[in-house]
C-alpha positions as CSV (number, residue, x, y, z in Angstrom):
1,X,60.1,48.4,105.3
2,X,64.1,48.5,104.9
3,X,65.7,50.2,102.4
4,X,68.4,48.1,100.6
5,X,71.6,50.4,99.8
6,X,72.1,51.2,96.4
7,X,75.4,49.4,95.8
8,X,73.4,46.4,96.8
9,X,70.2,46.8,94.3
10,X,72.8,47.2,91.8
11,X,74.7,44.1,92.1
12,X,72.0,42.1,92.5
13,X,70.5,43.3,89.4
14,X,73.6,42.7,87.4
15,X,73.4,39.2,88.9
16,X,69.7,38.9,87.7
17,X,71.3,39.9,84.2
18,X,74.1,37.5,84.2
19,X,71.8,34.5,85.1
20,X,69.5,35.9,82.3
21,X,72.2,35.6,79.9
22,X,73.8,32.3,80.9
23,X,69.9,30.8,81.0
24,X,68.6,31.9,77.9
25,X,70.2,29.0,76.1
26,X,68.2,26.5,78.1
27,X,65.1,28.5,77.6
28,X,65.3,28.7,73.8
29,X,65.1,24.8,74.2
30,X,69.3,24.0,74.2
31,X,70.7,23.3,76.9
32,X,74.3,23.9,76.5
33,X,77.1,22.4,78.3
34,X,80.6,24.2,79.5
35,X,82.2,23.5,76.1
36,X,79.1,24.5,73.8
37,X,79.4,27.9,75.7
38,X,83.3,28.1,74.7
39,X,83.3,27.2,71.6
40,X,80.4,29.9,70.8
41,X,83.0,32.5,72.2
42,X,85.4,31.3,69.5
43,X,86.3,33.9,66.5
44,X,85.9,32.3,63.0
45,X,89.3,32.3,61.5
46,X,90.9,35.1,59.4
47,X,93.7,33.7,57.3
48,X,93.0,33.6,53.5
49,X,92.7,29.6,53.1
50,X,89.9,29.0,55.6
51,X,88.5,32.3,53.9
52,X,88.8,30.7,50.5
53,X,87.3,27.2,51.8
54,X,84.2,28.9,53.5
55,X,83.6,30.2,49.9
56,X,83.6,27.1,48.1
57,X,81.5,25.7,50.3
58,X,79.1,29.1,50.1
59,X,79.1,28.3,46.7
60,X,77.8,25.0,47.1
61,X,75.4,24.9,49.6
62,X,73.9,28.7,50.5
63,X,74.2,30.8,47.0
64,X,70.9,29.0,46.0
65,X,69.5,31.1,48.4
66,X,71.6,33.8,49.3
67,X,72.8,34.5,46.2
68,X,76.7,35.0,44.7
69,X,77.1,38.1,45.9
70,X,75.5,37.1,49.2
71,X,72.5,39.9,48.7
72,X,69.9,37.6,49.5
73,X,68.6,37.0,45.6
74,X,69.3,33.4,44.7
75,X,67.2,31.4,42.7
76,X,65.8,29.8,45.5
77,X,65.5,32.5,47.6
78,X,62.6,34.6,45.3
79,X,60.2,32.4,46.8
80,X,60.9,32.1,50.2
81,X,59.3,34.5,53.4
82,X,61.1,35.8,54.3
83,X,63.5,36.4,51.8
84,X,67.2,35.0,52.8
85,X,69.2,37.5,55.2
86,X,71.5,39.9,52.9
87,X,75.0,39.7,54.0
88,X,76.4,42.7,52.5
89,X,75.0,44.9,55.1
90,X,76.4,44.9,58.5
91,X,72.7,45.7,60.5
92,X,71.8,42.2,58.2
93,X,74.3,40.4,60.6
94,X,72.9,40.9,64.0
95,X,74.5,38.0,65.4
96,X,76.7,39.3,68.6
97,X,79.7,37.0,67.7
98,X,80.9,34.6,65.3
99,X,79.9,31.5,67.3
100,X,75.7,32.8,67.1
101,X,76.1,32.7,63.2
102,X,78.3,29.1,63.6
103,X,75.2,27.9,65.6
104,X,72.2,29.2,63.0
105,X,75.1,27.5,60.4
106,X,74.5,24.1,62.2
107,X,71.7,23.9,63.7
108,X,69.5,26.0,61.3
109,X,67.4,29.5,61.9
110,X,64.6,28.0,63.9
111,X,67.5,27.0,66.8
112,X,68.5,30.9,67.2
113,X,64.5,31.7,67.1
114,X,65.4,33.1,63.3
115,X,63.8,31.9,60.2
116,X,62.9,27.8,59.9
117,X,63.8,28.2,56.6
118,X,67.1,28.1,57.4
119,X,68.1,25.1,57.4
120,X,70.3,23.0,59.3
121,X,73.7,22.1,57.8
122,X,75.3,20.8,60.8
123,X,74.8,17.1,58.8
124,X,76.8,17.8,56.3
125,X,79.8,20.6,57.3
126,X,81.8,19.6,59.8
127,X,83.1,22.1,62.2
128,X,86.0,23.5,60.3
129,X,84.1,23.6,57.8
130,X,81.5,25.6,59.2
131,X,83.7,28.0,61.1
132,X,85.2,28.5,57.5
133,X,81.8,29.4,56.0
134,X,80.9,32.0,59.2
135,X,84.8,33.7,58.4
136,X,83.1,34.3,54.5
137,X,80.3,35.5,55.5
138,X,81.8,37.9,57.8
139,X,83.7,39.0,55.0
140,X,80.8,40.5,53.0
141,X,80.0,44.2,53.7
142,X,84.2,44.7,52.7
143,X,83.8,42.9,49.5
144,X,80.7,44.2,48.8
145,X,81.8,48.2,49.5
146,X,85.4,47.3,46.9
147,X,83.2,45.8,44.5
148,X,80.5,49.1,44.4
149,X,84.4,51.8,44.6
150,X,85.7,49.8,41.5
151,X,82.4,50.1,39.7
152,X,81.8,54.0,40.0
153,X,85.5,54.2,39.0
């Protein structure tokens, strides 16, 4: 049997890995094309108006469940398993970039192997709008840690 050098093994692992990662789309059951895989490396937008936007539209179609404050305790949300992500915690948003959470935004939590109880609100946000919404949601653990310094001032 002939050894394969080390420098060798390695790249072709890292190889294995990249395939891995460029395949898993297609094997959690979307295929993606060239442009599906840029836009999920896009950033959500940071200036104040698309920040403002992707809270009215929080407002209107995920504080049912999430709540106001984004903690996971709206109205809707007490009865649901599990209960709706809570967004004031950074470990809560596990996504590795902003175009994961875009995706479970439009296509719902059962396309990202998450919750089906998401649901999908590709239908009725359009892309701005959604990339609005996942620049809000971002936004939460800072709000949330001023909101708890003013209080205990």
């Amino acid at each position: 049997m002939k050894r394969i050098p080390g420098s060798v093994a390695a790249g072709s692992l890292l190889l294995a890995c990249l395939c891995a990662l460029l395949i898993r789309p297609a094997a959690a059951g979307k295929p993606k094309d060239a442009h599906e895989v840029q836009e999920a490396l896009q950033h959500a937008p940071t200036d104040s108006a698309s920040i403002a936007a992707g809270g009215k539209s929080f407002a209107k179609y995920c504080v049912p469940c999430h709540g106001a404050g984004g903690h996971g305790d709206g109205p809707a949300g007490a009865a649901l398993k599990p209960r709706p992500r809570d967004f004031t915690s950074t470990k809560n948003l596990r996504s590795e970039n902003d175009g994961e959470l875009f995706e479970v935004i439009k296509d719902g939590g059962a396309s990202e192997k998450l919750s089906a109880m998401m649901p999908a609100w590709g239908g009725s946000l359009n892309k701005t709008q959604i990339w609005q919404l996942v620049a809000y949601v971002r936004g939460f653990p800072a709000r949330d840690s001023l909101a708890k310094a003013h209080a205990t001032k």
